[in-house]
C-alpha positions as CSV (number, residue, x, y, z in Angstrom):
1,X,35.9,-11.1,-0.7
2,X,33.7,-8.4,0.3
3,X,30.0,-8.4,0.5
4,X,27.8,-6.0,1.4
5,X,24.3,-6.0,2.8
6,X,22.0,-3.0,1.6
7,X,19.1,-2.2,4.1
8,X,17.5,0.2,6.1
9,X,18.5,-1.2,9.4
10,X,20.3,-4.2,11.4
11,X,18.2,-6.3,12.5
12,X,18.2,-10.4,12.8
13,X,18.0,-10.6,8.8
14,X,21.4,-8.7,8.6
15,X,22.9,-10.4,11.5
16,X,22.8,-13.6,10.0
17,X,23.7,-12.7,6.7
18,X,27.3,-11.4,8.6
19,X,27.6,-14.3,10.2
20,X,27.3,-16.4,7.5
21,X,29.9,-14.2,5.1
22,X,32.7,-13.9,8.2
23,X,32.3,-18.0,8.4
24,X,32.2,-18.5,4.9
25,X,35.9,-16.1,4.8
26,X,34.3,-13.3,3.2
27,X,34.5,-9.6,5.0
28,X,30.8,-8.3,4.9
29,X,29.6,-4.8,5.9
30,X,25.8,-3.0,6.1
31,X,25.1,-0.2,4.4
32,X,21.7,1.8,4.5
33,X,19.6,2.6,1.6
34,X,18.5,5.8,3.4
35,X,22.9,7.1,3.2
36,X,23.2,6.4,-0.5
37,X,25.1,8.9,-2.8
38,X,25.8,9.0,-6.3
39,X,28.5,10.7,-8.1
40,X,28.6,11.4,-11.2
41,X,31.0,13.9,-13.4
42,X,34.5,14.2,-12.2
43,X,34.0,11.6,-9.5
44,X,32.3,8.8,-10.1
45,X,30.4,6.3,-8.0
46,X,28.2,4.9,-5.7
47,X,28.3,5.0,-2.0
48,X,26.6,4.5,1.1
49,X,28.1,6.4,4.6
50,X,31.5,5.2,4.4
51,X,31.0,2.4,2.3
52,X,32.0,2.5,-1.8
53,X,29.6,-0.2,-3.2
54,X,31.5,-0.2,-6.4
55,X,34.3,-2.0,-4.2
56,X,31.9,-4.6,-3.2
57,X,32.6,-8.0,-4.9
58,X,29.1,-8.7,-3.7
59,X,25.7,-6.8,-2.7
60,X,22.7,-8.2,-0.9
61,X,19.7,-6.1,-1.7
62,X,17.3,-6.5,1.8
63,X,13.9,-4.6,2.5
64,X,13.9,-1.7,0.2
65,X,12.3,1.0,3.2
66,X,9.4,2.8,2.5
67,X,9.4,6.8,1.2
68,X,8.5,8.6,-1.8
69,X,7.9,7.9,-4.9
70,X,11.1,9.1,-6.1
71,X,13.4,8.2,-3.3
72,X,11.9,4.3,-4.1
73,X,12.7,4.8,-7.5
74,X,16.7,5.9,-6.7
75,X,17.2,3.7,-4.1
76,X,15.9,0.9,-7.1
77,X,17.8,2.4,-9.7
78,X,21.5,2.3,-7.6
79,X,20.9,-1.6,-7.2
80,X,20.0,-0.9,-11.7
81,X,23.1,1.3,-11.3
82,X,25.6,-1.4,-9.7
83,X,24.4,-3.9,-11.9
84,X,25.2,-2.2,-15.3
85,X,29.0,-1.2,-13.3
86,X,30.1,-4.8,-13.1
87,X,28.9,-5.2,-9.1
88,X,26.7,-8.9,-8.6
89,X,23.9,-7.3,-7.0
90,X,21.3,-10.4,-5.7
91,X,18.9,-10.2,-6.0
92,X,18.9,-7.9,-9.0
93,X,16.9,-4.8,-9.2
94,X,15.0,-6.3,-12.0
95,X,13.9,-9.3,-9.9
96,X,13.1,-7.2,-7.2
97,X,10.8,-5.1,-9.3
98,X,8.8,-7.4,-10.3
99,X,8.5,-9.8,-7.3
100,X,7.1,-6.2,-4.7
101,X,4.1,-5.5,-7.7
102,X,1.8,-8.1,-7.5
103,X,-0.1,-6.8,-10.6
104,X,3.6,-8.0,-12.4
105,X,4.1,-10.9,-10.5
106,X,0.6,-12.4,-11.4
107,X,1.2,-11.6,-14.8
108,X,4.4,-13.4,-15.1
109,X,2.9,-16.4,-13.4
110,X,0.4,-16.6,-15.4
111,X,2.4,-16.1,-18.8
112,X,4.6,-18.8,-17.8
113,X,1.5,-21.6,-16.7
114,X,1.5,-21.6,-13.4
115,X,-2.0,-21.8,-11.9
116,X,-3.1,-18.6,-10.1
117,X,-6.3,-17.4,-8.7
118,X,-8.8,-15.7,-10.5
119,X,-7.8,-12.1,-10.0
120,X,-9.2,-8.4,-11.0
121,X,-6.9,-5.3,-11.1
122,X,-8.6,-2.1,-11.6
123,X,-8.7,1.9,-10.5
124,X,-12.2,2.8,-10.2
125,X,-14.3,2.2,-7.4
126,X,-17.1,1.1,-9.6
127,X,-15.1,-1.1,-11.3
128,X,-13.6,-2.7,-8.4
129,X,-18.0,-3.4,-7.6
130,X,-18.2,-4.8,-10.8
131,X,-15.0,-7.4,-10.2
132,X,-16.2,-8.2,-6.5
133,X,-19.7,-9.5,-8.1
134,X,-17.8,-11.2,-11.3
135,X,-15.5,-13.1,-8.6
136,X,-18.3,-14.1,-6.7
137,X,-19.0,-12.0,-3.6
138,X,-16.1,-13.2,-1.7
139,X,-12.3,-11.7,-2.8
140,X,-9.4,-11.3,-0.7
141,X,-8.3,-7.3,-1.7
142,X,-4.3,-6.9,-1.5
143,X,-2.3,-3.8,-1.2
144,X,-0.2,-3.4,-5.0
145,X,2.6,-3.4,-2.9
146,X,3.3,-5.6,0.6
147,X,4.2,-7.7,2.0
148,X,4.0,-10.1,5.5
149,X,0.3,-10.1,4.5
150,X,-0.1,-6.2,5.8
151,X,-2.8,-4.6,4.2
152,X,-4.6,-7.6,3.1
153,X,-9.1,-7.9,3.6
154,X,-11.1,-10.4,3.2
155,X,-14.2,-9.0,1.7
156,X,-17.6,-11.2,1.6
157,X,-20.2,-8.6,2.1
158,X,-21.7,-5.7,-0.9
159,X,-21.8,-3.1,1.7
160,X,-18.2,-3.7,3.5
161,X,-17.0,-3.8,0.0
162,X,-18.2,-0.2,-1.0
163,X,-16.7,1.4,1.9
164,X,-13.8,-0.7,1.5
165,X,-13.4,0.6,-2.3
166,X,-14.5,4.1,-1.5
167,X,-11.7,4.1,0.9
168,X,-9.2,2.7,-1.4
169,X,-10.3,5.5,-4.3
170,X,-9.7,8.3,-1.4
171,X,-6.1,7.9,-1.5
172,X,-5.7,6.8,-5.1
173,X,-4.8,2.8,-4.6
174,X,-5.2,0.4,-7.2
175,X,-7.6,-2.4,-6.5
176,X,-6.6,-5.8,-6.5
177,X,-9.2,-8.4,-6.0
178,X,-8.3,-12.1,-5.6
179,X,-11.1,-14.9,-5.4
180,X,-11.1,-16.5,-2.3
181,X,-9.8,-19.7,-2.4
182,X,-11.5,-22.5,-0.1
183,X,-8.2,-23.8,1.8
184,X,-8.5,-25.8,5.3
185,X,-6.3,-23.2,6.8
186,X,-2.9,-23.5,5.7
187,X,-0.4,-23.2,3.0
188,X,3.0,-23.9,2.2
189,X,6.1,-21.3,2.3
190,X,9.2,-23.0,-0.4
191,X,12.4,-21.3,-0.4
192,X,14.6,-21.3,-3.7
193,X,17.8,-20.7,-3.8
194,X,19.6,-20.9,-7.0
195,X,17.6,-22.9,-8.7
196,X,16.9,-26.1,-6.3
197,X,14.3,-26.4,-3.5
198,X,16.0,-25.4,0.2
199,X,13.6,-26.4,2.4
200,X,9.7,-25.9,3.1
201,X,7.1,-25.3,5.7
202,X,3.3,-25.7,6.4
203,X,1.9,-22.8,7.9
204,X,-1.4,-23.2,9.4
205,X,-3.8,-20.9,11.4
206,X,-7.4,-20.6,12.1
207,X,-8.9,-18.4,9.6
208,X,-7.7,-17.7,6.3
209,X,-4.3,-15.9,6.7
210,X,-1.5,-18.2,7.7
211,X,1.5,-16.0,7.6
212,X,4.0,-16.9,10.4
213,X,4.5,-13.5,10.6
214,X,0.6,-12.5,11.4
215,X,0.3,-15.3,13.7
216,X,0.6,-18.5,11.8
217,X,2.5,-21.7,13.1
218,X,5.5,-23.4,11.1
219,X,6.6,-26.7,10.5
220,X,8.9,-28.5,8.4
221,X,7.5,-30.9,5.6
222,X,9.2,-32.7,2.1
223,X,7.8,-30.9,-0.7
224,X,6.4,-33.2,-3.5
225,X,7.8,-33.0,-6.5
226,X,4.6,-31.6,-8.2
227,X,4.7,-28.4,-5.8
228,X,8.6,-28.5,-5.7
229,X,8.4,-27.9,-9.9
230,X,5.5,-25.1,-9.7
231,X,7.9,-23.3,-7.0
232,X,10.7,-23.5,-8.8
233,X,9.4,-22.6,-11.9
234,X,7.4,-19.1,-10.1
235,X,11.2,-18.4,-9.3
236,X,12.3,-18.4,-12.5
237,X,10.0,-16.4,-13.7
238,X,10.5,-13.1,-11.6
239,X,14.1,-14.3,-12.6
240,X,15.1,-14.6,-8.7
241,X,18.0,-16.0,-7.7
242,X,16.4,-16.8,-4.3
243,X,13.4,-16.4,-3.1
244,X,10.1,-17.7,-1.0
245,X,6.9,-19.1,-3.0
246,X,3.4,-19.3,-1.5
247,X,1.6,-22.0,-2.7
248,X,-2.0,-22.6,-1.3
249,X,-3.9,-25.8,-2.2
250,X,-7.2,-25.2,-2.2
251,X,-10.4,-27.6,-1.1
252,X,-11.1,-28.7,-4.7
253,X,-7.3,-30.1,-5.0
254,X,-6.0,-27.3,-7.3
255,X,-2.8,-26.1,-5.7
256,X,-2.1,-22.6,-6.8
257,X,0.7,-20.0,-6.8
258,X,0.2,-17.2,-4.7
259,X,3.2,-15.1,-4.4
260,X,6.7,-15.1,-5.0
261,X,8.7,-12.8,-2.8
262,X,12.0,-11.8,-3.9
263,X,13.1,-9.8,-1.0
264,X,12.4,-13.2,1.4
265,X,12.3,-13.2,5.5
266,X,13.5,-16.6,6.7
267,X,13.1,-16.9,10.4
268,X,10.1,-19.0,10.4
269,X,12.0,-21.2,7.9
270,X,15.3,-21.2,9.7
271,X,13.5,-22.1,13.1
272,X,10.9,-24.7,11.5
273,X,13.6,-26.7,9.6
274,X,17.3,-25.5,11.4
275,X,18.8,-24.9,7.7
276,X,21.4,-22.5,7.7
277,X,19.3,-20.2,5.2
278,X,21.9,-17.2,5.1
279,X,24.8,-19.5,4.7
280,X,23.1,-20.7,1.3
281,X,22.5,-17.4,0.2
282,X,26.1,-16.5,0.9
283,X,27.1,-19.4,-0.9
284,X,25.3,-18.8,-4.1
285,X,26.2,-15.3,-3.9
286,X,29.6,-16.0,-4.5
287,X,29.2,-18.9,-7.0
288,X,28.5,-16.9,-9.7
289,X,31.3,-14.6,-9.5
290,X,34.1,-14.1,-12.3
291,X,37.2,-15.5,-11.7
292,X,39.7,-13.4,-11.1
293,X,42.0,-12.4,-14.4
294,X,45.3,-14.3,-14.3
295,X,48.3,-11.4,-14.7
């Protein structure tokens, strides 16, 4: 069975997803976002340098890399492309739409009852004002689109917050204001893979960011079964196959859903816990495949 990674680079991601195909007896290759070619017409198809995707039994969509506007939207719509040609793509395009906009991803939660925090979307600076006073003078502002907690501010003071805002209209961003949430410093990464809790950490740090990847420290716990269900259920609503839920309980007990990233890192996880995360994304890869037609 061949799978095939699609990234931008190699990198330790990559690595172990090939060592978990060639163990699991499955041939696995990278191929790069950046090389991708469609054909169309007389010849027909999908490729990426030397690799034909459409020959893939499997494809891994990683890190989509940054560019344009219009070389996101065709390196998105080849994973839309693969999809509609019979290739398991995981996870799918659609998935991985809505999980990188958080203006979509709160929606969804919300929509499908999970708690979130009290958060204001906007385009105008003034507006953005207006939200910063409504959620009381103290809002975490995130980039649309991110991830590894890059780009995020805390913002508890009028005057920061104007420059902040100004500087967000300069280069046409869309605000994104979250209330901040009281927490003792720390939060809890869940990863989900088809459908049932992997594993868990704690992340903690002094402050109010926790990511592992921005500093924070990792360790192991048992998810109850309360937080378990609310991660869960954020997966299913992006309609991820796998992916990592933030889940931050805050000072007055409310435990709320913070993000749901469908393009997951594992390191953390893999070092906290010592699951073998890319052998369980290998194996549900391939669970879901058709079985072969009997001749």
């Amino acid at each position: 069975m061949l799978i095939v990674t699609l990234a931008s680079k190699s990198g330790w991601h990559t690595d172990e997803l090939d060592r978990a195909a060639r163990q699991h007896g499955h041939q696995h290759q990278l191929a790069r976002y950046e090389d991708l070619v469609g054909f169309f017409g007389s010849r027909r198809g999908l490729r990426s340098g030397g690799v034909e995707l459409e020959r893939a039994d499997v494809v891994l969509a990683r890190i989509i890399p940054s560019g344009s506007l219009e070389q996101i939207i065709h390196r998105v719509d080849a994973l839309h492309q693969l999809t509609e040609r019979g290739v398991r793509v995981m996870n799918t395009a659609r998935a991985i739409e809505r999980s990188v906009d958080k203006f979509w991803t709160t929606g969804l939660l919300e929509q499908a009852g999970l708690p979130v925090p009290e958060t204001r979307t906007c385009e105008a600076a003034d507006s953005a004002m207006e939200a910063f006073r409504d959620l009381g003078g103290d809002v975490i502002v995130k980039p649309l689109f991110g991830s590894m907690g890059l780009g995020m501010l805390r913002v508890a003071d009028e005057d920061l917050a104007w420059r902040v805002f100004r500087t967000i209209e300069r280069i046409q961003g869309v605000y994104y204001l979250q209330r901040m949430v009281p927490h003792e410093g720390r939060d809890v990464r869940a990863f989900v893979v088809g459908g049932r809790i992997l594993g868990a950490i704690e992340r903690r740090a002094p402050g109010w960011r926790t990511n592992v990847s921005r500093g924070g420290a990792a360790t192991a716990i048992e998810l109850p079964p309360p937080h378990a269900e609310l991660a869960l259920r954020a997966a299913a609503a992006i309609e991820a196959e796998y992916a990592g839920v933030d889940l931050l309980t805050g000072t007055d007990g409310t435990t709320y859903v913070l993000e749901v990233n469908g393009i997951p890192g594992w390191e953390g996880l893999q070092h906290a816990t010592g699951i073998d995360v890319a052998g369980a994304i290998v194996d549900q890869a391939v669970k879901r495949l058709p079985e072969p037609a009997i001749s």
